[in-house]
LOLUM-103425 format. One record per residue (C-alpha): residue number from 1; x, y, z. Coordinates in nm, 2 decimals, always signed. Example, Ala and Ser with C-alpha at 12.3 -4.5 7.8 and 13.67 -1.06 7.14 Angstrom:
# LOLUM-103425
<site><seq>1</seq><X>+1.23</X><Y>-0.45</Y><Z>+0.78</Z></site>
<site><seq>2</seq><X>+1.37</X><Y>-0.11</Y><Z>+0.71</Z></site>
***
This chain:
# LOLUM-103425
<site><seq>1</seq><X>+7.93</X><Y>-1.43</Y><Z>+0.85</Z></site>
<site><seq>2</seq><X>+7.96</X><Y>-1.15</Y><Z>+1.10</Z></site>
<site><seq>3</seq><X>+7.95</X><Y>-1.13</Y><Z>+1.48</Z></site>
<site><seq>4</seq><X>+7.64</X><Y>-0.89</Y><Z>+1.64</Z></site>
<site><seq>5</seq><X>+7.68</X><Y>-0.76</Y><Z>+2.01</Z></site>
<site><seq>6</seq><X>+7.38</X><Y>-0.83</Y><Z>+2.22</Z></site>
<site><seq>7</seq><X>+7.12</X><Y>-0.61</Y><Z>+2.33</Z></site>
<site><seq>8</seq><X>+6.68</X><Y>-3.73</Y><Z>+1.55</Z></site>
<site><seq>9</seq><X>+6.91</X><Y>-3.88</Y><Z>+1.42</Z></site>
<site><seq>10</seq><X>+7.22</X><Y>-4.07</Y><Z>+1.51</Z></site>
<site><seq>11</seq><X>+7.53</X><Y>-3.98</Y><Z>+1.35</Z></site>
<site><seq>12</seq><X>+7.78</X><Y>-4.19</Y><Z>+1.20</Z></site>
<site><seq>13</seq><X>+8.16</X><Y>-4.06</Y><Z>+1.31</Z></site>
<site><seq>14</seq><X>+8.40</X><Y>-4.09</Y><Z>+1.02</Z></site>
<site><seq>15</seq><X>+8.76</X><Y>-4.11</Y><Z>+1.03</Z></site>
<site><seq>16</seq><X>+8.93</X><Y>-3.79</Y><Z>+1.00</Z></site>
<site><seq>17</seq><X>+9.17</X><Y>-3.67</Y><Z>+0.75</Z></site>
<site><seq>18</seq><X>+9.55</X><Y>-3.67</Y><Z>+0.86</Z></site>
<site><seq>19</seq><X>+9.61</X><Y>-3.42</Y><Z>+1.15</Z></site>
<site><seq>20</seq><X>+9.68</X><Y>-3.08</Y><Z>+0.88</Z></site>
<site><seq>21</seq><X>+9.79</X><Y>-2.85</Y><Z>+1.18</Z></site>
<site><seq>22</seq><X>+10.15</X><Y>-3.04</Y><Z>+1.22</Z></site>
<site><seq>23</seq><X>+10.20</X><Y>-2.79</Y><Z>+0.89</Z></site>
<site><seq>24</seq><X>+10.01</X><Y>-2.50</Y><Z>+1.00</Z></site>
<site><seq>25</seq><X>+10.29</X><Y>-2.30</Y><Z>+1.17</Z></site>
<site><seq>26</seq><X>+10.40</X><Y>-2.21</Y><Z>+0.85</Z></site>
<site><seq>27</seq><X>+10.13</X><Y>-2.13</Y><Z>+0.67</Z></site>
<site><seq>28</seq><X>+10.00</X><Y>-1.76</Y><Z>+0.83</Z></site>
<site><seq>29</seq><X>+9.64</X><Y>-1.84</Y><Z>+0.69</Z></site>
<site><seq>30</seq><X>+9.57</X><Y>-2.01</Y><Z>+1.02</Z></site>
<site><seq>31</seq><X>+9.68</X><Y>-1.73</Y><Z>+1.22</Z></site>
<site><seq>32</seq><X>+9.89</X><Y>-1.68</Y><Z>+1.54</Z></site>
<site><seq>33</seq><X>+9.56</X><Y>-1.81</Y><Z>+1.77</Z></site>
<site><seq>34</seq><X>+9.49</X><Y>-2.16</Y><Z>+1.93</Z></site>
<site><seq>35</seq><X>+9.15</X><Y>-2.28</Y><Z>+2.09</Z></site>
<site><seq>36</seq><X>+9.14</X><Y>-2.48</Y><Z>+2.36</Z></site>
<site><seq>37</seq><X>+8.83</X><Y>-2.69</Y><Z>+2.31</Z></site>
<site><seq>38</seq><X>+8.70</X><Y>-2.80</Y><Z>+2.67</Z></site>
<site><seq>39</seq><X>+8.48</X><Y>-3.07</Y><Z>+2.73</Z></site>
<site><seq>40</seq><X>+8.35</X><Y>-3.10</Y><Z>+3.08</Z></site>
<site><seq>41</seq><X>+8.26</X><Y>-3.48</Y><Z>+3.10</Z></site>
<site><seq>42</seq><X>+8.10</X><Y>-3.80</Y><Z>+3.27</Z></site>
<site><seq>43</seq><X>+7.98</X><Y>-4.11</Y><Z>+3.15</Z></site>
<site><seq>44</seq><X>+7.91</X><Y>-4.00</Y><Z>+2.77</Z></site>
<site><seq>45</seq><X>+8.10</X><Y>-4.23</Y><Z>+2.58</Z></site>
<site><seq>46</seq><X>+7.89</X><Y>-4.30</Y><Z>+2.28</Z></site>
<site><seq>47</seq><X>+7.83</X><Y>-3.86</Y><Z>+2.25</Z></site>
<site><seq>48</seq><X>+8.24</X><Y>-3.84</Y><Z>+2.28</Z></site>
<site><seq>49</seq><X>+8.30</X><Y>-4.09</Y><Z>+1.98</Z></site>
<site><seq>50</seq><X>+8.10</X><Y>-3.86</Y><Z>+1.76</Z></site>
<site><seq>51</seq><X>+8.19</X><Y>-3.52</Y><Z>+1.91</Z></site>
<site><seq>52</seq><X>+8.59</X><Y>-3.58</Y><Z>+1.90</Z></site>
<site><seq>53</seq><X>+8.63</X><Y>-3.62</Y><Z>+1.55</Z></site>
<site><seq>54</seq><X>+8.34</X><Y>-3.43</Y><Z>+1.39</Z></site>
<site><seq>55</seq><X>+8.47</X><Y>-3.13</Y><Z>+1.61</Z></site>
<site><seq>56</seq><X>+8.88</X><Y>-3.20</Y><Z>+1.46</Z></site>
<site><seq>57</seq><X>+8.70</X><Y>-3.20</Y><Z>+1.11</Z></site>
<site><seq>58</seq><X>+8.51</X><Y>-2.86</Y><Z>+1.16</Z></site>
<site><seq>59</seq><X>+8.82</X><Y>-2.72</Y><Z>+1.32</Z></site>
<site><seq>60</seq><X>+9.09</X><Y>-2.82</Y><Z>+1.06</Z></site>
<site><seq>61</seq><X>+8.85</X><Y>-2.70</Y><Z>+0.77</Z></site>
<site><seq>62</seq><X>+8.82</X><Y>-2.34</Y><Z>+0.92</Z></site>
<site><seq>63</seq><X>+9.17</X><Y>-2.36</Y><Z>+0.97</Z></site>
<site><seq>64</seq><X>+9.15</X><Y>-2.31</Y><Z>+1.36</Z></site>
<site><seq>65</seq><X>+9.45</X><Y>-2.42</Y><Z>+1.55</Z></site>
<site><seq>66</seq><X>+9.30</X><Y>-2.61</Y><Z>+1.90</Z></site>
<site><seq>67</seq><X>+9.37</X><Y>-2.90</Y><Z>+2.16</Z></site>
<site><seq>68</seq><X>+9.05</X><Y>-3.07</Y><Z>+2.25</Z></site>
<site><seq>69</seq><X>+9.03</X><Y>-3.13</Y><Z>+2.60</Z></site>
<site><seq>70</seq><X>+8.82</X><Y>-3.38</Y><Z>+2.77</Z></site>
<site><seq>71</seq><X>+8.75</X><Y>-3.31</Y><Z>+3.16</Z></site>
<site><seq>72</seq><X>+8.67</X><Y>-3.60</Y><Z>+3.31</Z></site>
<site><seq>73</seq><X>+8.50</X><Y>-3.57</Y><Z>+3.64</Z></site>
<site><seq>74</seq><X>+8.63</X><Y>-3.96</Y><Z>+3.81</Z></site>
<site><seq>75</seq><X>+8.45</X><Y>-3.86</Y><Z>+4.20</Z></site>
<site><seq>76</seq><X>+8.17</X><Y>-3.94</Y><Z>+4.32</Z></site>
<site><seq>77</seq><X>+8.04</X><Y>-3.64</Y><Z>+4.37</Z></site>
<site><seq>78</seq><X>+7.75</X><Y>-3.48</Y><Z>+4.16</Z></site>
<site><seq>79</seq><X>+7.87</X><Y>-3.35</Y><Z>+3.79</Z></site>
<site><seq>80</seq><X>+8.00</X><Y>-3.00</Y><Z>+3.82</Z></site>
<site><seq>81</seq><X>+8.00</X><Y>-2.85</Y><Z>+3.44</Z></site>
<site><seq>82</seq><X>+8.15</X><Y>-2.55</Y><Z>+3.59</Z></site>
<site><seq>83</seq><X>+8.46</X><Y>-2.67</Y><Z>+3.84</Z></site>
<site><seq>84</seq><X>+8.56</X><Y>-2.89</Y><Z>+3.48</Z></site>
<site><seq>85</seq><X>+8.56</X><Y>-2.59</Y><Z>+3.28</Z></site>
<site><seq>86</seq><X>+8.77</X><Y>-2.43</Y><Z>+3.55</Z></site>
<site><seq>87</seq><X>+9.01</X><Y>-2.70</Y><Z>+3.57</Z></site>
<site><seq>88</seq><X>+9.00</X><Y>-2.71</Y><Z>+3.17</Z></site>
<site><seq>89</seq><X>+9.09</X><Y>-2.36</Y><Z>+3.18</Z></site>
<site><seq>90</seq><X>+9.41</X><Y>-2.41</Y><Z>+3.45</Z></site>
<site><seq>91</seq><X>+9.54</X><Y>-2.68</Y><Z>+3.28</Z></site>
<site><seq>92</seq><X>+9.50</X><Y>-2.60</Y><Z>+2.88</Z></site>
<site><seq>93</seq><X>+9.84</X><Y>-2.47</Y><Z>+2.89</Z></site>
<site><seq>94</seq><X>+10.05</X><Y>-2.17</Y><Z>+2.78</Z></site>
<site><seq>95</seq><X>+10.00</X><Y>-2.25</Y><Z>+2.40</Z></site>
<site><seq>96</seq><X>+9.65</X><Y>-2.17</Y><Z>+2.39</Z></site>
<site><seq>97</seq><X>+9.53</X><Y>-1.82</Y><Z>+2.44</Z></site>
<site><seq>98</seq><X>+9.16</X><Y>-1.89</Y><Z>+2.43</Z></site>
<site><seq>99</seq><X>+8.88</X><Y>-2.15</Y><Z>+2.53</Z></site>
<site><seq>100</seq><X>+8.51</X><Y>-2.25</Y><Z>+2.38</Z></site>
<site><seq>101</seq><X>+8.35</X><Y>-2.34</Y><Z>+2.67</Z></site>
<site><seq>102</seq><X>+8.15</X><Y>-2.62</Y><Z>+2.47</Z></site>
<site><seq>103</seq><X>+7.88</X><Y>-2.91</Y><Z>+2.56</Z></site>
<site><seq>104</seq><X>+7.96</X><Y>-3.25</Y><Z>+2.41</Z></site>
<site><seq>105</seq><X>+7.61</X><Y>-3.32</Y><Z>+2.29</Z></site>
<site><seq>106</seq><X>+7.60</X><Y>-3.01</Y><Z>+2.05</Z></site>
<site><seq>107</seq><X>+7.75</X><Y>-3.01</Y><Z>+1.69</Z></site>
<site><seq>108</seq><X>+7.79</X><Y>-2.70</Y><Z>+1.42</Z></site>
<site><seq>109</seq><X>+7.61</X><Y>-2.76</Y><Z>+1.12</Z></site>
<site><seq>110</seq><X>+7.66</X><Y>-2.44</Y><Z>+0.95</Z></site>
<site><seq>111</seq><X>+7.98</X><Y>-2.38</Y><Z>+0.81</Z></site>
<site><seq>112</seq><X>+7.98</X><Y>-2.02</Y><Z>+0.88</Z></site>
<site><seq>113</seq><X>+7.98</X><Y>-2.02</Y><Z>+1.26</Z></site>
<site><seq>114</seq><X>+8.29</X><Y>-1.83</Y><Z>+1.39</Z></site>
<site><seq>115</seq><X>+8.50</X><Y>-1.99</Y><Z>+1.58</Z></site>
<site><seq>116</seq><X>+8.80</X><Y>-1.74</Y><Z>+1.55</Z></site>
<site><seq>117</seq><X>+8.95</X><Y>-1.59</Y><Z>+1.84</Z></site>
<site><seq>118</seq><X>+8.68</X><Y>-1.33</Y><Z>+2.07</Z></site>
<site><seq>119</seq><X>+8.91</X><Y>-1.06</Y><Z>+2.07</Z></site>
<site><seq>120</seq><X>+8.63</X><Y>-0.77</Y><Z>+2.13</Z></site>
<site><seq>121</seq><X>+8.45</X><Y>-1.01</Y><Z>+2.37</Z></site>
<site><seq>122</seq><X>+8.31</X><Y>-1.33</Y><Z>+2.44</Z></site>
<site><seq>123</seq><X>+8.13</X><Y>-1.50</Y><Z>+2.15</Z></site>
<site><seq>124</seq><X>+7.85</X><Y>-1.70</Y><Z>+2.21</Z></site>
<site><seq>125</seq><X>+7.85</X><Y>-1.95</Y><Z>+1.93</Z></site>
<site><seq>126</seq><X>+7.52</X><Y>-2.17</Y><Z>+2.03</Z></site>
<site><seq>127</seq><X>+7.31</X><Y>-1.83</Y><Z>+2.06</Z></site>
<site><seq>128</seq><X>+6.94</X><Y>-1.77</Y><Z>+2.17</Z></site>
<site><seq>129</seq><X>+6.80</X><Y>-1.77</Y><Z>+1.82</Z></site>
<site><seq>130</seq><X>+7.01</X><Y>-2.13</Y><Z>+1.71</Z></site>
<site><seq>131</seq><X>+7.01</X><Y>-2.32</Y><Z>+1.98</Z></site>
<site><seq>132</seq><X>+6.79</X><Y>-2.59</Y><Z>+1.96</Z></site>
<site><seq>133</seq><X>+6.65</X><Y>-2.62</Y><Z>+2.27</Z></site>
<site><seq>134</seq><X>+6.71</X><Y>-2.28</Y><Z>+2.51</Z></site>
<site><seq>135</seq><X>+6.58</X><Y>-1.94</Y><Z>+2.38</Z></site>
<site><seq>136</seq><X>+6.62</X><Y>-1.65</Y><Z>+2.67</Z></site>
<site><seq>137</seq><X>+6.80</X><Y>-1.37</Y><Z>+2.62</Z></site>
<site><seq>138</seq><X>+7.01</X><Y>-1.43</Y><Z>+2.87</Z></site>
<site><seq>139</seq><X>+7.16</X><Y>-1.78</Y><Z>+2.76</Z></site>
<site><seq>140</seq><X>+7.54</X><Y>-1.81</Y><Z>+2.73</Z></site>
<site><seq>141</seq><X>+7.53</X><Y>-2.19</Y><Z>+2.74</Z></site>
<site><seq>142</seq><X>+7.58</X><Y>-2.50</Y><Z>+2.52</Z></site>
<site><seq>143</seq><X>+7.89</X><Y>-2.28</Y><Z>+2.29</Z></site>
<site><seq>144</seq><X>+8.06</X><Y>-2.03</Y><Z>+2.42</Z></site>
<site><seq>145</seq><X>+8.39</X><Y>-1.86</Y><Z>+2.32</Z></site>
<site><seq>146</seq><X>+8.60</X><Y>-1.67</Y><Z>+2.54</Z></site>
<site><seq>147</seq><X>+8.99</X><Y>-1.52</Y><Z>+2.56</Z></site>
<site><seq>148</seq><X>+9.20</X><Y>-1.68</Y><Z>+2.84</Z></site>
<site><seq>149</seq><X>+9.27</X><Y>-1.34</Y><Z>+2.99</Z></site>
<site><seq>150</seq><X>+8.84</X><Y>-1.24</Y><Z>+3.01</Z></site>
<site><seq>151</seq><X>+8.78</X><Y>-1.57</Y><Z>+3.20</Z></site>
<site><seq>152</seq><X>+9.05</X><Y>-1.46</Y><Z>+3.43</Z></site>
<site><seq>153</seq><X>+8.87</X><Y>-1.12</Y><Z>+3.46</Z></site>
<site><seq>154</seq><X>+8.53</X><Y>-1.32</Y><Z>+3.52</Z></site>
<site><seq>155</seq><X>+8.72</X><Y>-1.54</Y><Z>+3.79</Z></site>
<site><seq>156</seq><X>+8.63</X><Y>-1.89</Y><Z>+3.59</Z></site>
<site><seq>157</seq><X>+8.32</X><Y>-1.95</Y><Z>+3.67</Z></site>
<site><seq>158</seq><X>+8.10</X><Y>-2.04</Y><Z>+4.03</Z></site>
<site><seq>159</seq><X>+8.21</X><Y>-2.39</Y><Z>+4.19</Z></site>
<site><seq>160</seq><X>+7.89</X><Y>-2.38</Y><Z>+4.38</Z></site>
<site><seq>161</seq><X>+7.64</X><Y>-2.54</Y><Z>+4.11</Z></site>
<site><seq>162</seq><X>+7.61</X><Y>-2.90</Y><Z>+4.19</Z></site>
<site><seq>163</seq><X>+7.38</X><Y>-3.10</Y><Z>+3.95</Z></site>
<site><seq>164</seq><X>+7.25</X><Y>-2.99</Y><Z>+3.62</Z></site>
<site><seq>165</seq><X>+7.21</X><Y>-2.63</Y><Z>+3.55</Z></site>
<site><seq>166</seq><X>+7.23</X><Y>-2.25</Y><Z>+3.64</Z></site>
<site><seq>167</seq><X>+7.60</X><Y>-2.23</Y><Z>+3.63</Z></site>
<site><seq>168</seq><X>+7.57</X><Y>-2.05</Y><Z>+3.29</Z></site>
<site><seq>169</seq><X>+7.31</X><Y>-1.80</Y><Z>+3.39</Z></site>
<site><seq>170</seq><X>+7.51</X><Y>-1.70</Y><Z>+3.73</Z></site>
<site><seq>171</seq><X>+7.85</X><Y>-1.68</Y><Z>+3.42</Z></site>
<site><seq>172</seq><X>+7.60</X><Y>-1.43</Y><Z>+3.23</Z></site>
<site><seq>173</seq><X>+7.60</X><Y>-1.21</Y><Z>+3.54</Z></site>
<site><seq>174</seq><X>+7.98</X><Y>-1.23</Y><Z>+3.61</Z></site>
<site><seq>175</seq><X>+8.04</X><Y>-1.16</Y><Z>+3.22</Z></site>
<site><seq>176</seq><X>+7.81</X><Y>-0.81</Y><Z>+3.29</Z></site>
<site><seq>177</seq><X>+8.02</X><Y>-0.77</Y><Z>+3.68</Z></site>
<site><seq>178</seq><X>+8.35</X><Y>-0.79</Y><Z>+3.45</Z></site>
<site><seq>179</seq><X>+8.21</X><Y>-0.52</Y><Z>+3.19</Z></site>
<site><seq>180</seq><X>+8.26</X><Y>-0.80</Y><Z>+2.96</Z></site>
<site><seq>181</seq><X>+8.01</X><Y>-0.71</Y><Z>+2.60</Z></site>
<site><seq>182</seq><X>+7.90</X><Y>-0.98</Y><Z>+2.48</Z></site>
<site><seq>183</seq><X>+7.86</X><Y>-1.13</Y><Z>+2.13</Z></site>
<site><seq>184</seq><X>+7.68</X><Y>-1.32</Y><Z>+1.90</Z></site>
<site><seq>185</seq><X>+7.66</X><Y>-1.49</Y><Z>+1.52</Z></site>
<site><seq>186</seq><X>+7.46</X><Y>-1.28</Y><Z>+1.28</Z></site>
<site><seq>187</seq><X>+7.40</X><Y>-1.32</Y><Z>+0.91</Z></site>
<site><seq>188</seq><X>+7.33</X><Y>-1.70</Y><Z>+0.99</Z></site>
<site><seq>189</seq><X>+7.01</X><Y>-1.87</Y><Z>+0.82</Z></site>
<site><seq>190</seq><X>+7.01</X><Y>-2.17</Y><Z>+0.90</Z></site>
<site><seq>191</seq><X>+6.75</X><Y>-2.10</Y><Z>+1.26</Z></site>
<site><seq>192</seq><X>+6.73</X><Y>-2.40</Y><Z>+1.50</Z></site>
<site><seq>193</seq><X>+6.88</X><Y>-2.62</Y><Z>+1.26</Z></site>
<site><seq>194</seq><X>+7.19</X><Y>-2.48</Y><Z>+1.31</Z></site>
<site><seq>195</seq><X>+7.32</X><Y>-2.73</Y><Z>+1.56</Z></site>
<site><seq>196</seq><X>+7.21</X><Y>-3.11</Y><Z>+1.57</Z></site>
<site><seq>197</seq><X>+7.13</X><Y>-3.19</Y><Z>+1.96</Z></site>
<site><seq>198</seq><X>+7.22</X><Y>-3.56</Y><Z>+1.98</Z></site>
<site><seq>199</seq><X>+7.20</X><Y>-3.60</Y><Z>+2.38</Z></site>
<site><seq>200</seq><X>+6.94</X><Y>-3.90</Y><Z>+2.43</Z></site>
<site><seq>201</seq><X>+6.73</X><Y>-3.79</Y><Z>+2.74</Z></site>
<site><seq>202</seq><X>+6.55</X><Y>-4.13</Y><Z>+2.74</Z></site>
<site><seq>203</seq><X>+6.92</X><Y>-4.31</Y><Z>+2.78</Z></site>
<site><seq>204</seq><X>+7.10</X><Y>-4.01</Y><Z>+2.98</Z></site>
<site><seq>205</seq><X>+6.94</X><Y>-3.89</Y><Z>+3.24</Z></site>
<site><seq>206</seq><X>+7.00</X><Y>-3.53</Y><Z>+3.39</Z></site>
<site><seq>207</seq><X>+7.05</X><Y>-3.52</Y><Z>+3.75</Z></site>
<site><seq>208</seq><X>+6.80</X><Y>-3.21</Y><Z>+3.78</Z></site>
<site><seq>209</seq><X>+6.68</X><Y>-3.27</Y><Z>+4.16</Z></site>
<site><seq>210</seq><X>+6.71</X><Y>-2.96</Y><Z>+4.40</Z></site>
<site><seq>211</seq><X>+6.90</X><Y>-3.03</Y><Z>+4.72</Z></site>
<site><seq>212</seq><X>+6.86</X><Y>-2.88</Y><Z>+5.03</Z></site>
<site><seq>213</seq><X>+6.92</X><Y>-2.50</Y><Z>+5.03</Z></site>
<site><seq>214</seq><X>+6.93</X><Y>-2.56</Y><Z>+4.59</Z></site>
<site><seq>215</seq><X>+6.55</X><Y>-2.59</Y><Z>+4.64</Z></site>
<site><seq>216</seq><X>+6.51</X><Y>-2.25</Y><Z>+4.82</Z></site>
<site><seq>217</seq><X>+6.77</X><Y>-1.92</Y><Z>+4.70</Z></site>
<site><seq>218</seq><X>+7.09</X><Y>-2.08</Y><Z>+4.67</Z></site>
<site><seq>219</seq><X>+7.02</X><Y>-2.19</Y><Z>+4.31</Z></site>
<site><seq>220</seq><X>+6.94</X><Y>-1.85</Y><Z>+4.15</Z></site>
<site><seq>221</seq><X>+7.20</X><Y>-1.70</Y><Z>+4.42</Z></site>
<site><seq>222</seq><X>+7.52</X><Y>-1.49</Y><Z>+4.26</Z></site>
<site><seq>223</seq><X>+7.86</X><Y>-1.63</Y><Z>+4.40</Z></site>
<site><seq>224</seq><X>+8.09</X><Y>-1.29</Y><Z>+4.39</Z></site>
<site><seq>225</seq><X>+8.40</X><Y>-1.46</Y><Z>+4.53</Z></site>
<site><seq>226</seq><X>+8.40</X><Y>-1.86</Y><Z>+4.39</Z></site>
<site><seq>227</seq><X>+8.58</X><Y>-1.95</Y><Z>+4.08</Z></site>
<site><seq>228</seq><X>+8.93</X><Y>-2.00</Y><Z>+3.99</Z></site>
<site><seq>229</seq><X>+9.03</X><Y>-1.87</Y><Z>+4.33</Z></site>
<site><seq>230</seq><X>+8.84</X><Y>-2.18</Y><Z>+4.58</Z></site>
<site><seq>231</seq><X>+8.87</X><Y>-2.37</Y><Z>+4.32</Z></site>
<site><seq>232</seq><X>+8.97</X><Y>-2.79</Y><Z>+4.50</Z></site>
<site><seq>233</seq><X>+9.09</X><Y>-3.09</Y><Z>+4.21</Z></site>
<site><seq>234</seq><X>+9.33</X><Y>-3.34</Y><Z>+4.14</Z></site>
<site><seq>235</seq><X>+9.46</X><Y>-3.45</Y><Z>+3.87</Z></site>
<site><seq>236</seq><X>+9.45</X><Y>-3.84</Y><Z>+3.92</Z></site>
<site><seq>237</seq><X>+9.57</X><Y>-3.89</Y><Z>+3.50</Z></site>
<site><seq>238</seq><X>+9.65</X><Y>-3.69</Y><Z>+3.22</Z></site>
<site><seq>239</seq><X>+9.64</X><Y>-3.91</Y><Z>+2.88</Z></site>
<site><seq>240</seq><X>+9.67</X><Y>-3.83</Y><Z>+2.54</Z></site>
<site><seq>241</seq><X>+9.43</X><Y>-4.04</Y><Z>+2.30</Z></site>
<site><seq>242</seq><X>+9.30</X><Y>-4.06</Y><Z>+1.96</Z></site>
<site><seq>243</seq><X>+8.93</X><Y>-4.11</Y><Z>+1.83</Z></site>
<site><seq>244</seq><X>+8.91</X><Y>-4.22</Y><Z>+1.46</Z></site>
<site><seq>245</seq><X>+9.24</X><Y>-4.01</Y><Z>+1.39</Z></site>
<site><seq>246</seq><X>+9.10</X><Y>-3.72</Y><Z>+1.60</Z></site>
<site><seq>247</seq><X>+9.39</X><Y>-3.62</Y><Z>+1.87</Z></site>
<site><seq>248</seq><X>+9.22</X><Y>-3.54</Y><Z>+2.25</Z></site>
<site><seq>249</seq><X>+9.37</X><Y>-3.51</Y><Z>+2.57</Z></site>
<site><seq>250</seq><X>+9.18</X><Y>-3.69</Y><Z>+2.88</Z></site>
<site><seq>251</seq><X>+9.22</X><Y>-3.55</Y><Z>+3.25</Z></site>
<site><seq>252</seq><X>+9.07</X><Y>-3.74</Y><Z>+3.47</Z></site>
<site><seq>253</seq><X>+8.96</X><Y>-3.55</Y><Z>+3.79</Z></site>
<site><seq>254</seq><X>+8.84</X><Y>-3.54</Y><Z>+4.11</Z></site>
<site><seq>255</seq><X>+8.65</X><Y>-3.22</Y><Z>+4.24</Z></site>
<site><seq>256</seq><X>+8.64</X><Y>-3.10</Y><Z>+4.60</Z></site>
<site><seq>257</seq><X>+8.37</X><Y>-3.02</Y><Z>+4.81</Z></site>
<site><seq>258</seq><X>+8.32</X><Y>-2.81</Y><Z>+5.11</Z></site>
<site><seq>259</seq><X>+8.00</X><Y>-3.03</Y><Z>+5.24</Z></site>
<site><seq>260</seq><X>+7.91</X><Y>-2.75</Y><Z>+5.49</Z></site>
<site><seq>261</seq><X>+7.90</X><Y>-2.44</Y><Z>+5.25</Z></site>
<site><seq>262</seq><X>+7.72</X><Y>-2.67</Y><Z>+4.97</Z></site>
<site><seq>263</seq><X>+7.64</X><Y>-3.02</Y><Z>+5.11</Z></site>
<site><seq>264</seq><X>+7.42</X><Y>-3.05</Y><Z>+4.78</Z></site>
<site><seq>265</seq><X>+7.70</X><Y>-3.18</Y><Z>+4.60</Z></site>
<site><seq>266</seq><X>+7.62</X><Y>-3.50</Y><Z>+4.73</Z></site>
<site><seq>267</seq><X>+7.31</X><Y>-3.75</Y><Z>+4.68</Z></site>
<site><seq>268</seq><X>+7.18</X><Y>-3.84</Y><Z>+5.03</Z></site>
***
C-alpha cells in the first residue's frame, strides 16, 4: 500500500518469536533504517503487556529494525504526552534515525500500514479516516512517524500541554511553521477497523479538567519557542526489560515545571 499527501475485546499477548533482528545487519532486505518506537507512559501496565510484544511481532514481520522505548513519567506532576516524546526523542540514541510518535492503547491490524522510514515527510500512520475514535482533518495523533532530523526542524513538540490533549493539534501547526508536508496511508480498506482501541475509559480515567488559564486561551494557544529547547527532565533510571520475549527500554523520568508560566501542571 501507498502513502497519500494530505490536502471490545481484550487481547491475549503471546510470546514472541526469537528476537530476528540480532541477524538483520546482514540481510539488506531490512534496510539501513531503525525506528525508535516511543511510548510516552504512566500507570498502564496491563495496555504495556499487550502493546510491547504485539508491537515487536508487527515490527519483525515487516522487517523494520526499532528499539521500543517506554517514557515513564515517575513525578508528580500532571502527564505530559508531549515533554515524554521529547525526552524519547533526546535519548533514543545515535542508532536510530527516526521516531513513531505512538499511543500505547492503539494497535495495527492491517498488515499493510507503512511503517518504513518518512523520508518525504512525516507519516501519519493512525490517520483521520482509520482511527477509531478522532476524525478532523487536522489530526496527527495516536500514530505518527517522523525522521529525527524533521522533529528537530519542528523543535520537538510544546512542553506547555499539561493534562490530556491539544499537544497534537498545536504539533499540526509546527509541522505547517516547519514547511513540513504531511502524509498519510492510502490504498487501505480496512476503515475504522484498522486499529483495535483497547484503552478502558471506565478503568483509566483521562485527566481532561481545564486549569486556570487552560480554561480560557492558553489551551488552543501556539507555543513558537517551547520544545526541545526549554525542555527540564531527569533521568532518575534507565532499564532494559523484556515482555514475553519482546525487548523494551524503560526511562523513568521526572518532568520540570515552571509553575508561574503554566501552574496548570499541577492539581490544586
Amino acid at each position: 500500500m501507498g502513502r497519500v499527501v494530505v490536502d471490545d475485546r481484550r487481547l491475549q499477548h503471546q510470546p514472541c518469536p526469537l528476537d530476528r533482528q540480532a541477524s538483520a545487519a546482514d540481510d539488506p532486505s531490512w534496510g539501513p533504517h531503525k525506528l525508535a518506537l516511543l511510548i510516552p507512559f504512566r500507570e498502564r501496565f496491563e495496555e504495556l503487556l499487550v502493546f510491547v510484544p504485539f508491537m515487536h511481532t508487527f515490527l519483525n514481520n515487516k522487517k523494520i529494525l526499532h528499539k521500543i522505548f517506554v517514557i515513564n513519567q515517575m513525578d508528580h506532576y500532571r502527564f505530559n504526552r508531549a515533554s515524554l516524546i521529547n525526552v524519547g526523542y533526546t535519548e533514543s540514541g545515535n542508532d536510530t534515525d527516526y521516531i513513531a510518535m505512538h499511543d500505547v492503547d492503539l494497535l495495527p491490524l492491517n498488515e499493510a500500514l507503512d511503517y518504513g522510514f518518512p523520508e518525504e515527510g512525516p507519516f501519519h500512520v493512525a490517520s483521520p479516516e482509520l482511527h477509531p475514535l478522532y476524525h478532523y482533518k487536522t489530526y496527527v495523533g495516536g500514530i505518527l512517524l517522523l525522521t529525527k532530523q524533521h522533529y528537530h526542524m519542528c523543535n520537538g513538540m510544546s512542553n506547555r500541554f499539561w493534562g490530556w490533549g491539544r499537544e497534537d493539534d498545536e504539533f499540526y501547526r509546527r509541522l505547517r511553521t516547519a514547511g513540513l508536508q504531511l502524509f498519510r496511508p492510502s490504498g487501505i480498506k480496512t476503515g475504522y477497523k484498522t486499529f483495535r482501541h483497547i484503552h478502558d475509559p471506565a478503568w483509566r480515567k483521562r485527566d481532561q479538567k481545564r486549569v486556570a488559564a487552560q480554561k480560557q486561551k492558553e489551551q488552543f494557544k501556539v507555543d513558537p519557542e517551547g520544545g526541545l529547547t526549554n525542555l527540564q527532565y531527569k533521568v532518575e533510571s534507565r532499564q532494559e526489560l523484556t515482555i514475553s520475549g519482546a525487548p523494551v527500554t524503560v526511562l523513568n523520568i521526572k518532568l520540570g515545571c515552571d509553575t508561574d508560566k503554566t501552574p496548570w501542571c499541577l492539581l490544586n
